[in-house]
TORLOBA-719153 format. One line per 8 residues: number of its first residue (from 1); their letters; for each residue x, y, z of C-alpha. Coordinates in steps of 0.02 Angstrom, whole numbers, padded with zeros to 5 digits. Layout:
N
NUM = A = X,Y,Z  ...;
end
This chain:
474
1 = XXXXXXXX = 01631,-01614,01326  01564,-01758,01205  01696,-01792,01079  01557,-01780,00918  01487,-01619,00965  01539,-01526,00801  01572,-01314,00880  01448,-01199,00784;
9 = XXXXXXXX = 01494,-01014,00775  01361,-00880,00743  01416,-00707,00680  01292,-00572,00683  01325,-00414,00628  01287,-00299,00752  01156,-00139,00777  01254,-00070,00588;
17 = XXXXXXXX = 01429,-00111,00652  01491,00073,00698  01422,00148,00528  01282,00225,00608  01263,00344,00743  01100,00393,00764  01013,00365,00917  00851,00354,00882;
25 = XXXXXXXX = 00887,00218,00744  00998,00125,00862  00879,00123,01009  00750,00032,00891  00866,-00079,00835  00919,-00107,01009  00726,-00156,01034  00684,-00258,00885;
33 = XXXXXXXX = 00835,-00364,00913  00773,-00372,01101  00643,-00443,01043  00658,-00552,00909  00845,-00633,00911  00916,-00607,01055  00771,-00698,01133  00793,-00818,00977;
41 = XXXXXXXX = 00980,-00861,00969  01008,-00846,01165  00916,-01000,01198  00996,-01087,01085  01163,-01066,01139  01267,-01239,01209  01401,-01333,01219  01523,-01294,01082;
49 = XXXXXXXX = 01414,-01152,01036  01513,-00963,01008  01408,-00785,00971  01486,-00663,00900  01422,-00498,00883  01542,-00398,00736  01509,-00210,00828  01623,-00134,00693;
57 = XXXXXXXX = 01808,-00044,00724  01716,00112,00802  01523,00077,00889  01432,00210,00977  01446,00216,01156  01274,00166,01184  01280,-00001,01078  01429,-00059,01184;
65 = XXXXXXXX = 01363,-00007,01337  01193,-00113,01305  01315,-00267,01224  01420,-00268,01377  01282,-00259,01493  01194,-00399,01392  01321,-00504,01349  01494,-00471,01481;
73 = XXXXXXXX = 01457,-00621,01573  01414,-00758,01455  01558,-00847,01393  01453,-00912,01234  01437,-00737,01161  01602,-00648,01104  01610,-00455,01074  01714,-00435,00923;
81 = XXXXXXXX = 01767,-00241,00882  01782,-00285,00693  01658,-00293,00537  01578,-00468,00487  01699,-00487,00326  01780,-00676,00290  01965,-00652,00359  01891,-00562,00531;
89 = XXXXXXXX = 01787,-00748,00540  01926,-00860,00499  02023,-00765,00634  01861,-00778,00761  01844,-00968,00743  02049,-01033,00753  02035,-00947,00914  01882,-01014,00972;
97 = XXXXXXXX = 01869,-01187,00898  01883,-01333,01000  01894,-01464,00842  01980,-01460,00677  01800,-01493,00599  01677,-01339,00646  01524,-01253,00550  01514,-01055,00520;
105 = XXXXXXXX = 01329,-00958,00503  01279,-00791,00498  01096,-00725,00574  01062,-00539,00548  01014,-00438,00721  00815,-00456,00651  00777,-00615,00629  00780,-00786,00711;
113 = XXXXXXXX = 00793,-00980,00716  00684,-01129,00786  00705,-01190,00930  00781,-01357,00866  00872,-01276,00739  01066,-01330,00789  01021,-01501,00844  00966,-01500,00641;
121 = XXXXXXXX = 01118,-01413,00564  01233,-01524,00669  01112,-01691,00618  01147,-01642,00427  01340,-01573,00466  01364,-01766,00522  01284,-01837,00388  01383,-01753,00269;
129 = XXXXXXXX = 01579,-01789,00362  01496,-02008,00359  01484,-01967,00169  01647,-01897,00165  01619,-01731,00158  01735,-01607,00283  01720,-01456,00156  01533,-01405,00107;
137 = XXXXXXXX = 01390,-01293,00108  01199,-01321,00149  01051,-01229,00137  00888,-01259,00205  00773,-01180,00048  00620,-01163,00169  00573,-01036,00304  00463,-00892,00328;
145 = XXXXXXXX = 00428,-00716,00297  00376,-00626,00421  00278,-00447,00444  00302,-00419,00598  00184,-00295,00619  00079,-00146,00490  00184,-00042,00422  00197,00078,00284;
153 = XXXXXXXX = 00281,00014,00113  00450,00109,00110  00487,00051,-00062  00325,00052,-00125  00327,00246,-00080  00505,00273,-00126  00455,00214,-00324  00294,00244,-00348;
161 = XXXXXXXX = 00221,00366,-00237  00079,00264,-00147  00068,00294,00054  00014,00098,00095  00014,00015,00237  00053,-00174,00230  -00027,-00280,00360  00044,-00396,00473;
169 = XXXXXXXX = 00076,-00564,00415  00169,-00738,00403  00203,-00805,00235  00308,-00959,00199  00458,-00908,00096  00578,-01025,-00024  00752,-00951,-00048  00910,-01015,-00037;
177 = XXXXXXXX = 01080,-00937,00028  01011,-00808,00120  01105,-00761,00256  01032,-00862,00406  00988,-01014,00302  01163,-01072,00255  01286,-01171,00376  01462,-01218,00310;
185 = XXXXXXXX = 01568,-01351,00360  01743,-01339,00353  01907,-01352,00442  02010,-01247,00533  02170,-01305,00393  02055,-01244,00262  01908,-01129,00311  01791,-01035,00217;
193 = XXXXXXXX = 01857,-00883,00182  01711,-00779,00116  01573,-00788,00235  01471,-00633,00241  01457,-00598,00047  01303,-00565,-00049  01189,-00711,-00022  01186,-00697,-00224;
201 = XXXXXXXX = 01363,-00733,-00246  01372,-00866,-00080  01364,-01044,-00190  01490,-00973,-00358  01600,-00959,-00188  01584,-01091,-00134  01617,-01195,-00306  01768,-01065,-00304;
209 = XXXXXXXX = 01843,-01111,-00159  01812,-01313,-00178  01684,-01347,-00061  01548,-01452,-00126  01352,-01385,-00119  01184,-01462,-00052  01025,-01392,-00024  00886,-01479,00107;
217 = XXXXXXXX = 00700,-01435,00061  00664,-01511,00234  00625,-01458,00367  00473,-01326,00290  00507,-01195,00430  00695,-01170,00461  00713,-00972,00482  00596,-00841,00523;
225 = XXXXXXXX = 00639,-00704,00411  00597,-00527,00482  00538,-00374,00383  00493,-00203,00478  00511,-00024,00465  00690,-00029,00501  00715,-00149,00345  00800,-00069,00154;
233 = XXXXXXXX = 00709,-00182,00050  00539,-00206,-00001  00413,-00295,00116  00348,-00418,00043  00452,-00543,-00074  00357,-00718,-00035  00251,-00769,-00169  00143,-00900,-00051;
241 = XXXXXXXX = -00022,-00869,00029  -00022,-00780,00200  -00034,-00913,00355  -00150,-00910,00507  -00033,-00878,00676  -00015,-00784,00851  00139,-00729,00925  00115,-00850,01038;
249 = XXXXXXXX = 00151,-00995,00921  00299,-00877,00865  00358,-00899,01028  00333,-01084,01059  00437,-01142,00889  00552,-00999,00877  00600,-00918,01041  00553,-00743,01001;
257 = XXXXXXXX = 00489,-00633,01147  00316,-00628,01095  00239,-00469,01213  00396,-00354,01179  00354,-00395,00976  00140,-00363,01041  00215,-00202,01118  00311,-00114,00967;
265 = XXXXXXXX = 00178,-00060,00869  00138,00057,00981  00289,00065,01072  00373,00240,01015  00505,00131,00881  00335,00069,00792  00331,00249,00703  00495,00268,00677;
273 = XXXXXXXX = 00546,00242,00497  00713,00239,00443  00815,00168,00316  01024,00172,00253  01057,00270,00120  01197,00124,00060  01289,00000,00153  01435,00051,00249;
281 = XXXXXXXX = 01385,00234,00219  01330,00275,00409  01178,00394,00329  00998,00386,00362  00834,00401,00267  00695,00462,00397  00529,00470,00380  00394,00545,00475;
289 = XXXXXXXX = 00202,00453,00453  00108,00555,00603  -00074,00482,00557  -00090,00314,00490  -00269,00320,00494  -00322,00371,00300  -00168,00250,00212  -00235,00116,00104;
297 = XXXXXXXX = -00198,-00061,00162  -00140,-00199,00060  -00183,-00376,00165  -00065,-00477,00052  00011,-00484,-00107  -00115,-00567,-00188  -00311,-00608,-00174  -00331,-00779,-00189;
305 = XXXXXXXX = -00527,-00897,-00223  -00621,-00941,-00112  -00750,-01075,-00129  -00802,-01006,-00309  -00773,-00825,-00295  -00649,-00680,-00298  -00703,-00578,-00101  -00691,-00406,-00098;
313 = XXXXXXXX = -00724,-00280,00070  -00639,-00128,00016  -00701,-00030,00170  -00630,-00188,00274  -00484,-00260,00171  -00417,-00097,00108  -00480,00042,00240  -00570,00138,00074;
321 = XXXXXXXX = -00730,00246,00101  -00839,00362,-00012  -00867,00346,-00205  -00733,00213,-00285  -00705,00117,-00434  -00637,-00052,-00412  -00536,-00104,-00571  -00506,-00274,-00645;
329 = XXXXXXXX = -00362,-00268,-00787  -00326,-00432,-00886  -00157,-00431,-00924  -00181,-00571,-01043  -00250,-00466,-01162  -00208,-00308,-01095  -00381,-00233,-01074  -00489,-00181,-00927;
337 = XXXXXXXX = -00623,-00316,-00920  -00723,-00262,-00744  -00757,-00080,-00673  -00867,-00052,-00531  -00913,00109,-00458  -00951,00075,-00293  -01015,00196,-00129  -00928,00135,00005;
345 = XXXXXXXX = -00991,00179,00185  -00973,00009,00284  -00915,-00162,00268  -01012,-00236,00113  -00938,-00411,00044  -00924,-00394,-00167  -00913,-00590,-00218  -00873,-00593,-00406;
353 = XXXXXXXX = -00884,-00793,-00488  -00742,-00852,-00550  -00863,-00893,-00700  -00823,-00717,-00750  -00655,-00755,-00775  -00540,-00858,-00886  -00417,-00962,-00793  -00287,-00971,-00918;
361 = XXXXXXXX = -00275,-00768,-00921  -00176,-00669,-00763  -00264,-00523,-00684  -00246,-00394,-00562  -00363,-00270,-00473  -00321,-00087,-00389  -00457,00030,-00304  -00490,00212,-00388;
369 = XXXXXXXX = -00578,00346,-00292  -00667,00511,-00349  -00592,00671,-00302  -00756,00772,-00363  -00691,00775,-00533  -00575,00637,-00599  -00545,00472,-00535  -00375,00459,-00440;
377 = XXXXXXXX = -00286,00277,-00408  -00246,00263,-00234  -00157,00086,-00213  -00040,-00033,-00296  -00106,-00165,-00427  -00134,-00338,-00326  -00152,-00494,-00425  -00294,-00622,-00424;
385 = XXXXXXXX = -00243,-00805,-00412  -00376,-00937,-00441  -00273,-01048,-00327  -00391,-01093,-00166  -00374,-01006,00005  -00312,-01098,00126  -00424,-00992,00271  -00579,-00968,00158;
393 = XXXXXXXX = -00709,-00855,00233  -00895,-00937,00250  -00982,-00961,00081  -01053,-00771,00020  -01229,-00787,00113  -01376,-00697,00050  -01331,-00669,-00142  -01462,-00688,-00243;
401 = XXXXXXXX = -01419,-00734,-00456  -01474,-00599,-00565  -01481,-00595,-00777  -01453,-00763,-00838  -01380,-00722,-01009  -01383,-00889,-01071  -01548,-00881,-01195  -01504,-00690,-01251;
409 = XXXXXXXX = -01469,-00677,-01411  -01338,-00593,-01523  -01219,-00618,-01389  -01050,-00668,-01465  -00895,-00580,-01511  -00845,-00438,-01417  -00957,-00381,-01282  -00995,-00270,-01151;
417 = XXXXXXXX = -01110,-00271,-01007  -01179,-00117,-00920  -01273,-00081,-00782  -01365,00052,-00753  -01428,00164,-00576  -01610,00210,-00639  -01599,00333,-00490  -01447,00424,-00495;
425 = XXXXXXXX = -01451,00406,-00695  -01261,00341,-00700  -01187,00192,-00768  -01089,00097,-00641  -01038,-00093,-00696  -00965,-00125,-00855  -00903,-00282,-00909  -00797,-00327,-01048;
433 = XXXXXXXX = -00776,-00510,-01122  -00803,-00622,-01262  -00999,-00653,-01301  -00993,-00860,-01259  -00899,-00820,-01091  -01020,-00694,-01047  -01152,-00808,-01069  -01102,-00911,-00927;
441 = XXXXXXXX = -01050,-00777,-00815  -01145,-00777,-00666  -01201,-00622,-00581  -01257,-00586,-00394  -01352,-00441,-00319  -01181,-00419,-00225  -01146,-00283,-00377  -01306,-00187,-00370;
449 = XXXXXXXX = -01320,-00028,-00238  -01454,-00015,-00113  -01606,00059,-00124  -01613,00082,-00304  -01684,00011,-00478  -01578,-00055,-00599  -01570,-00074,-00823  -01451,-00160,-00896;
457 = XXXXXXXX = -01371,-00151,-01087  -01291,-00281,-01169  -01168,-00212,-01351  -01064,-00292,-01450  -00894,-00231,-01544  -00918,-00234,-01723  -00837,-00160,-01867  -00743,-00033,-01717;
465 = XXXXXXXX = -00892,00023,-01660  -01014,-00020,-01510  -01181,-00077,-01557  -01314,-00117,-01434  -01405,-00298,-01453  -01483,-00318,-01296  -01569,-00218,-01161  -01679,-00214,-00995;
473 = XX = -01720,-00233,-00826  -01619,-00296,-00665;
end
C-alpha cells in the first residue's frame, strides 16, 4: 500500500434503512440506485477506499438479498445492519481504518460523483494536514442539479393543486454542506462524531466539536445531485439557467449508467410516485398519474432573453391548446401589465421586446385557459429574467413591426393599449404601462391572430377613470 494514501470511507444510507417495506417503492429504488450510484461510486472504489451501505437494524428480505448478491464479494463495500447516525460511523471506520488520519463522506443511494472525484478530496485532504490541519471540514459549493427525467411536481401538487410536469433537465447548483459535498478529515483519537445530521446544522458542528471549516468553489462540477419521483422535496431548487447535455456526457464525467437512466421513463418505476410520510416513519405517500398526456409542462424555472426578446410557444413549451390567456404580472408594482388571449392550435413563436419591459422591475408570467365561461389558471407563476440565454434559439424570423407610438400624442401617464379582433368583435391584447415607456415599446405581428383585421385603442388613467386619447387601425 503507499504510505500517503489517506483511507476514505463512504456511508450511504441504504434503500430507507429497514423503515420501509414496500415493494414496489423498494424495487424502484433498487433501480434508480442501479443506475445512477452504484454505477457512480463503484468505479470509484480503490485502495484505502471502504463502502458502507447503513441497511438499518431490520431490512426487508429483498434489499439484503439484492445487497448481498451485489456486494458479498467485494471487500471495498461493507454491509452494515445499523442506521447512518455518528457513533454507528465512528465504530465503522476504527475498524476499518488503516491510518490514524482518514476522511468520512456520506452519498445518498440517488445521486453520484465524478469520476476524479477522490483523487480531488484526497488532493485538498493533503493540502490541508501540510497546513497543519488533521481536524477539518470541506465543502465543494459547486455541483449540479439534476432532473433526471419528466416528472410530475409532487410538491407543487401537494400545496397548490397544479398537476405539472417538470421536464428533464441539468442545472448547475451552489450549496454547501449537503450531504455528498462535504468530506471531513479527522483522526481515529478524535473523530467526527456527528456525521449524518441535517446538512443545515453540519458546519455549527463542526465549530462545536473543534474542527476548523473551508469551503472550495473549485472544481464547478463536484456532485451530481439527483431529483426524481422517488424524491420528498421539491424539484427544482437551482436558481441557474438549464444546461445543454446527453446522458452520454453524464456517463463520461460521472459514471452513471446512462441506458438504464434512458430506460426508466418508461420502464414500469417511471410512473411510480411515491414519497415518506416523515423520516424514520416507514409510511408511504402513493400516487397514481395514469395519463400524462394533458399536464402542463414547466421547461425550467425561469424564462430567460434571448437576443432582445422574451420567446413564448405555449403549445410547444407548455403542452397548452385551445383559447388561453397568457399573463404578465409586474411584481414591482403589483399590477398586471400584459394579457393576451391567444387560440392555440400549433406551435406559433410569441416574441415580446424587452422594450416592453422595465429592467429594474421583476416579473412573472402563468398561462390561463377558458373553460366556456371563466378563465381558469392552469400552471404555476414562472419568472422572467432579462439575463441572456446561454442556448438562444435563432433570431424570431418573419416578424414584421407594427404601431410605432412614438409621434402619438397624449400619450403619458398611465396607459393602456388594446387591441382589437375586428372579426370576432373581442378585445384580446391589453397592455398596461407608463405613457413614455409605451412610446418606445416595440410591437410585432407575432401578437396579432391569423386571418383577421385588427383596431387598436390607446387610454389613459386620469382622475380614476379611463379616457380614450388615441385610436385606429393595425
Amino acid at each position: 500500500m503507499s504510505k500517503g494514501l489517506i483511507p476514505i470511507f463512504i456511508c450511504t444510507p441504504f434503500i430507507g434503512q429497514g423503515d420501509i417495506h414496500n415493494e414496489e417503492w423498494i424495487d424502484g429504488r433498487i433501480a434508480l440506485f442501479e443506475a445512477v450510484t452504484k454505477s457512480s461510486v463503484s468505479q470509484l472504489l480503490g485502495e484505502r477506499i471502504h463502502w458502507g451501505l447503513f441497511l438499518g437494524q431490520n431490512p426487508s428480505e429483498k434489499v439484503v438479498s439484492y445487497a448481498e448478491k451485489s456486494f458479498g464479494d467485494n471487500p471495498r463495500v461493507h454491509l452494515l445492519f445499523n442506521r447512518l447516525s455518528g457513533d454507528n460511523v465512528v465504530s465503522f471506520t476504527k475498524q476499518n481504518s488503516e491510518m490514524e488520519h482518514f476522511l468520512t463522506m456520506t452519498i445518498a443511494d440517488d445521486d453520484a460523483w465524478p469520476k476524479n472525484y477522490f483523487s480531488l478530496v484526497r488532493e485538498k485532504a493533503n493540502e490541508l494536514m501540510e497546513k497543519g490541519e488533521f481536524h477539518a471540514g470541506l465543502t465543494f459549493s459547486n455541483g449540479l442539479e439534476w432532473l433526471m427525467c419528466d416528472q410530475v411536481d409532487i410538491d407543487w401538487l401537494d400545496q397548490s393543486g397544479f398537476p405539472i410536469v417538470r421536464k428533464k433537465n441539468l442545472i448547475e447548483y451552489n450549496y454547501e454542506w449537503l450531504g455528498f459535498c462535504y468530506f471531513i478529515l479527522q483522526t481515529l483519537s478524535r473523530p467526527f462524531t456527528r456525521l449524518g445530521i441535517a446538512h443545515t446544522k453540519v458546519a455549527e458542528e463542526l465549530k462545536r466539536q473543534n474542527f476548523s471549516i473551508h469551503v472550495s468553489e473549485e472544481p464547478r462540477r463536484a456532485w451530481l445531485y439527483n431529483r426524481h419521483q422517488l424524491a420528498d422535496s421539491s424539484l427544482v431548487k437551482s436558481e441557474n439557467q438549464p444546461l445543454k447535455f446527453t446522458l452520454d456526457e453524464l456517463e463520461l464525467e460521472f459514471g452513471i449508467n446512462s441506458k438504464k437512466v434512458a430506460e426508466w421513463p418508461e420502464s414500469r418505476f417511471g410512473s411510480v410516485y411515491c414519497q415518506k410520510h416523515a423520516q424514520g416513519s416507514g409510511l408511504l405517500k402513493l400516487y397514481d398519474f395514469p395519463d400524462l398526456a394533458e399536464y402542463v409542462q414547466v421547461p425550467a424555472k425561469y424564462v430567460y432573453a434571448q437576443k432582445g426578446f422574451f420567446i413564448f410557444d405555449p403549445f410547444i413549451d407548455n403542452n397548452i391548446s385551445g383559447v388561453c390567456r397568457l399573463r404578465i404580472y409586474d411584481e414591482t408594482i403589483k399590477e398586471y401589465m400584459l394579457l393576451i388571449v391567444l387560440e392555440i392550435e400549433k406551435s406559433k413563436q410569441l416574441p415580446l421586446d424587452l422594450s416592453l419591459f422595465d429592467q429594474s422591475h421583476s416579473y412573472k408570467y402563468d398561462i390561463q385557459k377558458w373553460n366556456g365561461t371563466s378563465w381558469d389558471r392552469i400552471m404555476p407563476f414562472v419568472y422572467l429574467r432579462f439575463e441572456e440565454y446561454l442556448y438562444p434559439k435563432a433570431e424570431p424570423k418573419h416578424i414584421m413591426p407594427i404601431l410605432d407610438l412614438k409621434a402619438m400624442e397624449h400619450i403619458e401617464g398611465k396607459c393602456k393599449l388594446r387591441i382589437l379582433d375586428e372579426n370576432k368583435k373581442n378585445y384580446f391584447f391589453h397592455l398596461t404601462m407608463e405613457g413614455e415607456k409605451l412610446k418606445s415599446a416595440q410591437l410585432n405581428d407575432s401578437i396579432l391572430r391569423d386571418g383577421s383585421s385588427f383596431s387598436f385603442q390607446i387610454h389613459q388613467f386620469v382622475e380614476d377613470k379611463w379616457i380614450l386619447v388615441q385610436s385606429g387601425t393595425v
